[in-house]
C-alpha positions as CSV (number, residue, x, y, z in Angstrom):
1,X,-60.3,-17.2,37.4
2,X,-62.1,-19.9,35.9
3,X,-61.4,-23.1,37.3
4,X,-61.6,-26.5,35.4
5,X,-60.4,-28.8,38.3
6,X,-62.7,-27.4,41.5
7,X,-65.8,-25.5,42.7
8,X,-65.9,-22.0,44.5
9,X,-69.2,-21.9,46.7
10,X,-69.5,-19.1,49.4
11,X,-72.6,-19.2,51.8
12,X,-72.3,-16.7,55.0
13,X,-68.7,-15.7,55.0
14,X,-67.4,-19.6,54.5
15,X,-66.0,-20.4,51.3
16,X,-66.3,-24.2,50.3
17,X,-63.7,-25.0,47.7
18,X,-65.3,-28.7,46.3
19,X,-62.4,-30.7,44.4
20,X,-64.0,-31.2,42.1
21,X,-63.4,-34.4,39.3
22,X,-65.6,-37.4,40.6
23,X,-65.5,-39.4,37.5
24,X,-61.2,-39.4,38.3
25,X,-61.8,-39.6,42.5
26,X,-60.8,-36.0,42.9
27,X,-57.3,-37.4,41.4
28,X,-54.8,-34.2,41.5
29,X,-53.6,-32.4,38.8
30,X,-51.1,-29.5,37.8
31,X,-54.0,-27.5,36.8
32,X,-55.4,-28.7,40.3
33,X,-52.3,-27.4,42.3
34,X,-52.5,-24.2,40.0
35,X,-56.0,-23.7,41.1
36,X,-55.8,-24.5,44.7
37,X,-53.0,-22.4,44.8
38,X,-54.3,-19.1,43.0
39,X,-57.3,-19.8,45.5
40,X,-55.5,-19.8,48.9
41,X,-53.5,-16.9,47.7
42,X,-56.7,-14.9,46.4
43,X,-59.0,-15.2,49.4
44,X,-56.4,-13.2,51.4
45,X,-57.8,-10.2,49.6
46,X,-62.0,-11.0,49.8
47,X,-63.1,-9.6,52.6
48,X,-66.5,-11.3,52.1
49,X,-64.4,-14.3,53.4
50,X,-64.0,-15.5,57.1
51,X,-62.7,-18.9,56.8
52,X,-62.4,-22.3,54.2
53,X,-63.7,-25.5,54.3
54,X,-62.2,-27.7,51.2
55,X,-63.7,-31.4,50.4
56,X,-64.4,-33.2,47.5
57,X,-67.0,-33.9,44.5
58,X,-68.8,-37.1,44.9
59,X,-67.3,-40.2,47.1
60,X,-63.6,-39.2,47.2
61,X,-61.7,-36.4,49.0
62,X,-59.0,-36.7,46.5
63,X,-57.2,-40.3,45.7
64,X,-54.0,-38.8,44.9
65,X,-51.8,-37.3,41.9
66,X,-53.2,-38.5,38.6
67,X,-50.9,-41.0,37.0
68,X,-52.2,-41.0,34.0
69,X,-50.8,-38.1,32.8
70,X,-48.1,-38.7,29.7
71,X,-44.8,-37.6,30.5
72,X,-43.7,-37.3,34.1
73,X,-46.7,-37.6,36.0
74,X,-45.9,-34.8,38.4
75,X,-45.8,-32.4,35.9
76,X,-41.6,-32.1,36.4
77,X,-39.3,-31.5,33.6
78,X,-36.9,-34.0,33.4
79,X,-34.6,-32.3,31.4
80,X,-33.7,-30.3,34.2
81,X,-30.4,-31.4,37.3
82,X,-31.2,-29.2,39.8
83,X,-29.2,-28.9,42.9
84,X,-29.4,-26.9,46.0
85,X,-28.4,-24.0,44.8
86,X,-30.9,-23.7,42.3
87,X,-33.8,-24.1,45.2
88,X,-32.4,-20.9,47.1
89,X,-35.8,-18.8,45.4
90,X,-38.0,-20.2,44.7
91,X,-39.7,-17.6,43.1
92,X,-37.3,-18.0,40.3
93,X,-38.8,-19.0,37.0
94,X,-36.2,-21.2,35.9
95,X,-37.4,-24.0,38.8
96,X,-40.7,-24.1,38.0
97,X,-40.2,-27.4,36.5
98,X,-38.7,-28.8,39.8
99,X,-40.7,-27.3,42.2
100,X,-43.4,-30.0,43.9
101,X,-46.9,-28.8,42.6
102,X,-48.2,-30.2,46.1
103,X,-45.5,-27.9,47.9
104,X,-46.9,-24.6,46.1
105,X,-50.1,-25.4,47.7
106,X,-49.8,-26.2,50.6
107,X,-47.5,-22.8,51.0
108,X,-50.4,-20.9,49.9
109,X,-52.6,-22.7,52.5
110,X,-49.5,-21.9,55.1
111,X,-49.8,-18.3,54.4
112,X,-53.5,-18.0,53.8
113,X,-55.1,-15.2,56.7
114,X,-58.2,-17.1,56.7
115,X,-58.4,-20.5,59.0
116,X,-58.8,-23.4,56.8
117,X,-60.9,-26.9,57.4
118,X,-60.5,-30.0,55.8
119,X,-63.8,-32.0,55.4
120,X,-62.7,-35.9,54.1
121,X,-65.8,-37.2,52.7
122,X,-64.1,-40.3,51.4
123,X,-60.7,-41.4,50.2
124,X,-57.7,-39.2,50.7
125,X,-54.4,-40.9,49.6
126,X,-51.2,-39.7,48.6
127,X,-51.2,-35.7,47.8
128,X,-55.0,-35.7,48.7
129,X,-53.9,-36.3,52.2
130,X,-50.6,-34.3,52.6
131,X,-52.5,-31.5,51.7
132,X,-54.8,-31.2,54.6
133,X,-51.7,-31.4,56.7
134,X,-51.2,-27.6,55.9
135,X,-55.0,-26.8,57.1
136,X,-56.2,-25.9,60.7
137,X,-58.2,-28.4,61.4
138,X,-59.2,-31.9,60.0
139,X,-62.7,-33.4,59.8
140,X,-63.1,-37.1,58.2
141,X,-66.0,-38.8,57.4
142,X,-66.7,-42.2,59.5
143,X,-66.3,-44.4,56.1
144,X,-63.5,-42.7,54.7
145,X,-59.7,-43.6,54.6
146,X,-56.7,-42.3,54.4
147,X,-53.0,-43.2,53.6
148,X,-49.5,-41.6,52.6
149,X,-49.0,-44.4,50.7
150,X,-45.7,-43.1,48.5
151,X,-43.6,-45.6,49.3
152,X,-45.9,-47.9,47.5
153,X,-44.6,-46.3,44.4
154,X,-41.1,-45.2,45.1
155,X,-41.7,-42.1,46.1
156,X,-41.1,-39.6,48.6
157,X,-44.0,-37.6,50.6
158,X,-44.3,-34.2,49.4
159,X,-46.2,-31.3,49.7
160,X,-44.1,-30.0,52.9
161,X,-45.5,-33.2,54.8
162,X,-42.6,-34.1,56.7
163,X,-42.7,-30.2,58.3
164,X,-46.2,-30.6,59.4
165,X,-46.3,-34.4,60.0
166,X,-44.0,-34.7,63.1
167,X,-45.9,-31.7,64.4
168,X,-49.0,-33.2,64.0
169,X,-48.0,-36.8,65.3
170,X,-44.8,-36.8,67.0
171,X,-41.0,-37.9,64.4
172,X,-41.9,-41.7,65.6
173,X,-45.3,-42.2,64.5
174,X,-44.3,-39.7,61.1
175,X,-41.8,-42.2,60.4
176,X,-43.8,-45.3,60.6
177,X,-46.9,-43.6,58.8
178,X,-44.6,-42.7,56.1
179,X,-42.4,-45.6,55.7
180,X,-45.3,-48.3,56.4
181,X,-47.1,-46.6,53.5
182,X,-50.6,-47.9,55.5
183,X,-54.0,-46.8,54.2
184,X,-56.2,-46.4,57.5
185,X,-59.5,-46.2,58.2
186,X,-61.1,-42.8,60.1
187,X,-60.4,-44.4,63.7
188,X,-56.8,-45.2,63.3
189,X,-56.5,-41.6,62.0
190,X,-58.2,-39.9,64.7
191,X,-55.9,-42.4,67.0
192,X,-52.7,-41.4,65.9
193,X,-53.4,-37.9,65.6
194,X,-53.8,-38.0,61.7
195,X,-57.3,-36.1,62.1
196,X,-59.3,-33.8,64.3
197,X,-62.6,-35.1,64.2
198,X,-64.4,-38.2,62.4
199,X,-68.4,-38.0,62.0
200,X,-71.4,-39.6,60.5
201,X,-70.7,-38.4,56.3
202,X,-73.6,-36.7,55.9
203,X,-73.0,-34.1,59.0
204,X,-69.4,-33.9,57.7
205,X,-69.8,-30.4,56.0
206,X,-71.9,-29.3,59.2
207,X,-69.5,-29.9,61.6
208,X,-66.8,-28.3,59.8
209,X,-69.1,-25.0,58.8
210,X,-69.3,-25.2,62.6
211,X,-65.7,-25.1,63.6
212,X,-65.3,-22.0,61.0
213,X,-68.2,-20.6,63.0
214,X,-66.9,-20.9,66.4
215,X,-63.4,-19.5,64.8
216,X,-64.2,-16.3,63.1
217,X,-68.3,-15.3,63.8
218,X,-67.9,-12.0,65.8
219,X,-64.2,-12.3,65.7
220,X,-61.7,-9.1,64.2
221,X,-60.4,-11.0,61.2
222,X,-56.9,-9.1,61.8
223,X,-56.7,-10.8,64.9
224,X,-57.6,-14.2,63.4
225,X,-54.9,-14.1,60.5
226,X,-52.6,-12.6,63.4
227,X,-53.6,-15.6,65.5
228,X,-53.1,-18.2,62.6
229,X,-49.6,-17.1,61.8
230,X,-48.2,-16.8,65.0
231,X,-49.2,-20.2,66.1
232,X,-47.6,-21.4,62.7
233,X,-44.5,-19.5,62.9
234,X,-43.6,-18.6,66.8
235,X,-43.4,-21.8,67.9
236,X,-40.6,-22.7,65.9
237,X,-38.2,-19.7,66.7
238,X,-35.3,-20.7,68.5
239,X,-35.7,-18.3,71.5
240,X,-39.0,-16.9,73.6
241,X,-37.2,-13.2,72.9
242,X,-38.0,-13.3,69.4
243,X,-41.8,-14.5,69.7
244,X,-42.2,-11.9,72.1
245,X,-40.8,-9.0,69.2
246,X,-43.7,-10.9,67.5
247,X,-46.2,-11.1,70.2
248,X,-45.7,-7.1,70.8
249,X,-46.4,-6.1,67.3
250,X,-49.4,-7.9,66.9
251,X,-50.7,-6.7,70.6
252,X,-50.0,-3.1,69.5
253,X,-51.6,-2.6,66.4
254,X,-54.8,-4.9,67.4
255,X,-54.6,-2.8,70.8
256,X,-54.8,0.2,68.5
257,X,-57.4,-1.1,66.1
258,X,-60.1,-3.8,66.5
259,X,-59.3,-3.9,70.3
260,X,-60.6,-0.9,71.3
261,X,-64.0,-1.8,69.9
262,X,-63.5,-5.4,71.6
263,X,-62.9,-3.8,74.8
264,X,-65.7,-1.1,74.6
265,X,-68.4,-3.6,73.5
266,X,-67.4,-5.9,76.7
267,X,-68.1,-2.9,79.3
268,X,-70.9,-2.3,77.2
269,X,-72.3,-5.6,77.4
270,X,-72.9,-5.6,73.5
271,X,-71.4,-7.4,70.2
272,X,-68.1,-5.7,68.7
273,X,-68.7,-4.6,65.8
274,X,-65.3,-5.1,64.1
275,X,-63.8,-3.0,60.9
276,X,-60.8,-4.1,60.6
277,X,-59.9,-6.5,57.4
278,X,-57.4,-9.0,56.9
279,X,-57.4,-7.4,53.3
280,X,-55.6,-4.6,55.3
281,X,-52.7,-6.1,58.1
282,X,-50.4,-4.0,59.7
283,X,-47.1,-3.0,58.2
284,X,-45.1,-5.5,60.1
285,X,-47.0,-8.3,58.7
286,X,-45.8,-8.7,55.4
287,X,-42.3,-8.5,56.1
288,X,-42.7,-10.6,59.0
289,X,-44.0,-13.9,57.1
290,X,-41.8,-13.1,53.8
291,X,-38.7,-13.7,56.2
292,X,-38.4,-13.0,59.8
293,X,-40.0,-15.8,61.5
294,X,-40.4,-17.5,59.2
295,X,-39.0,-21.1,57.9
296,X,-39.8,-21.2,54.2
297,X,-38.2,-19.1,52.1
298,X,-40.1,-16.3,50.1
299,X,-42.6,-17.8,47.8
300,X,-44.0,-14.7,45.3
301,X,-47.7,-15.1,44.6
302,X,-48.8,-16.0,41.3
């Protein structure tokens, strides 16, 4: 795919996606969320891949959707009433005119195998912050800010924020981020559990090649993505049974697979040498996040 709105850049098994339109602050775009999307979705299948870091061209992360777009700005048709009945699959072409262009990406970053950084190397506001809510781990910049400022505009957050956010920071603090509509500076975000890490700009990019590192150097990356999801997902089943039918699965076939090379190298005293792929999961696993265990209904890839 040749992509108008960002930068593919892969050194040592990390792939750096760069948002890339400085001139417009990173400002988001359909073409953006089509991008982004085909990008998260794609890197399940490149094994040359171990993990993402995603920051932005220039001195913004990304200052939001682009409202300067003619028509509605979100890229929804208006023509269109949908209901709840409509939303049932969304998969179906008929809602692509309703469905949140920040939601479709951060449900590829949800199902993405590969752990995924953000690096905010300057503003992130509006959908350029939701976004990062989906990722693994956030790394901001000491001079950067941050703010899920909808309410500014009469708007709602998006981009499945309100799942992430009051997992992230607890319903009470979501609430008042959300509703006060502050922007804040890299300390208040570390504070209330906004972000991971804040660091000196210009060792931004190091520090989050670094957490990749730790993550996946030397690691079976079928027991990463295995990791990944099940953190995502078990967590929110309603009974410890059903994270154990989980839990079983995934011990078996890495038991059967990468882990007898993890346990042989540790009585050899020597480095695994891993073959499995997270091109190549086990059965279970695609049935497993397209539905059981899952709370977002099917999304087909695109």
């Amino acid at each position: 795919m040749e992509f108008q709105t960002i930068q593919h850049d892969v050194s040592d098994g990390i792939l750096t996606i760069t948002l890339n339109r400085p001139e417009q602050l990173n400002a988001f775009t359909v073409t953006m969320a089509e991008e982004l999307e085909h990008s998260f979705r794609a890197v399940n299948d490149d094994d040359s891949v171990r993990a993402v870091v995603v920051t932005g061209a220039g001195r913004a992360f990304c200052a939001g959707m682009d409202l300067s777009r003619e028509g509605n700005v979100f890229g929804l048709d208006e023509e269109l009433t949908p209901d709840l009945d409509d939303m049932a699959d969304l998969a179906d072409p008929a809602i692509a005119g309703v469905r949140d262009t920040g939601g479709r990406c951060t449900l590829a970053i949800h199902d993405c195998r590969k752990p995924v950084i953000a690096a905010l190397n300057g503003p992130a506001v509006g959908i350029g912050a939701t976004m990062t809510l989906a990722m693994d781990r956030r790394l901001m910049s000491a001079s950067a800010r941050i703010g899920l400022v909808f309410g500014r505009i009469g708007i709602v957050p998006e981009a499945c924020s309100t799942w992430y956010l009051p997992r992230l920071v607890g319903p009470s603090a979501a609430l008042d981020l959300v509703l006060r509509a502050d922007i804040l500076d890299a300390e208040e975000a570390l504070a209330v559990g906004l972000v991971d890490e804040v660091h000196p700009g210009e060792d931004l990019l190091t520090h989050a090649v670094a957490v990749a590192d730790f993550w996946t150097r030397g690691r079976s990356p079928v027991a990463v993505a295995l990791s990944r999801q099940m953190v995502r997902r078990n967590g929110t089943l309603a009974h410890p049974s059903d994270a154990h039918r989980i839990d079983s699965l995934a011990m078996f076939w890495t038991s059967v697979g990468d882990g007898k090379e993890g346990v042989a190298a540790f009585l050899e005293k020597r480095k695994p040498d891993f073959q499995g792929r997270a091109s190549a999961m086990p059965d279970f696993y695609n049935d497993w996040v397209a539905g059981a265990g899952s709370l977002s209904a099917p999304v087909a890839s695109e």
